[in-house]
N, C-alpha and C positions, 0 to 999 in steps of 0.2 A: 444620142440626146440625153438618155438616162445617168451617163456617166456625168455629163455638163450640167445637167440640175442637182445632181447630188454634189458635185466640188462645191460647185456656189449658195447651195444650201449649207453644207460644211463650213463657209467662210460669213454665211448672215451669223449661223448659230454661235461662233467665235468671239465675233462682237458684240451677240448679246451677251453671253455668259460673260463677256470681261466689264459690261457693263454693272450687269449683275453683280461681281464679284468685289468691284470700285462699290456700290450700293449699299453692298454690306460691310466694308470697310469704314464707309466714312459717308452717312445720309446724305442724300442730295447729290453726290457727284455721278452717280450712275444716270441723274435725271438730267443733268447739264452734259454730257455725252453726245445724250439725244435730242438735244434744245433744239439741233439744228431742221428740224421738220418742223417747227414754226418763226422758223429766219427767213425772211423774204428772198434774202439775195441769194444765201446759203441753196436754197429750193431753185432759184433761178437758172444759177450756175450747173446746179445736176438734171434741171431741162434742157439748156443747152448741150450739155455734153452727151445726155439722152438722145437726143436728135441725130446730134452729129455721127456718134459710134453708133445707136441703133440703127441708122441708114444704110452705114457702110459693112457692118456686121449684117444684117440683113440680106445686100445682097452677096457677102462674099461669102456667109456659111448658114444661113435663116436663120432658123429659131434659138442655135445656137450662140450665133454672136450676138443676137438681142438679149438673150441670157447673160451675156458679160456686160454689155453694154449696161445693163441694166445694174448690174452689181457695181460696175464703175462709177455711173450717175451718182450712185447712194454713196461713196466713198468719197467722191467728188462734193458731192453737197458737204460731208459728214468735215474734208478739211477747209471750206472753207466758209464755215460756221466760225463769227466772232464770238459767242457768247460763252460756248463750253473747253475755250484755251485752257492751259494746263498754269499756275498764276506762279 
């Protein structure tokens, strides 16, 4: 289980530092990245998809497929957020 939080901690930390790093390139684009936690549908889509792999993640490996599932949700919501497209 220690090995599956630390990949997926690994791969949060990734995304923020390249947010970060957009941030510091060019104001505002590290903030439009992460628009997508106050996109309605963006959020929706990564509760559905929450549901569905945290269920079956659950019962096929626990705490650890809910650890994916849970990283997927956020990747999930993260593409299909309209506001922070690349223009």
């Amino acid at each position: 289980m220690e090995a599956t939080l630390l990949l997926a901690a690994i791969v949060l930390a990734a995304l923020v530092i390249r947010a970060a790093v957009e941030e510091l390139r060019e104001p505002g684009r590290g903030r439009a990245r992460w628009a997508f936690l106050k996109d309605r549908r963006a959020l929706a889509a990564g509760a559905v998809v929450m549901l569905a792999l945290g269920t079956l993640g659950w019962l096929l490996a626990g705490g650890q497929g809910l650890v994916w599932a849970c990283l997927a949700a956020l990747l999930a919501a993260y593409a299909t957020n309209s506001h922070g497209r690349d223009r």
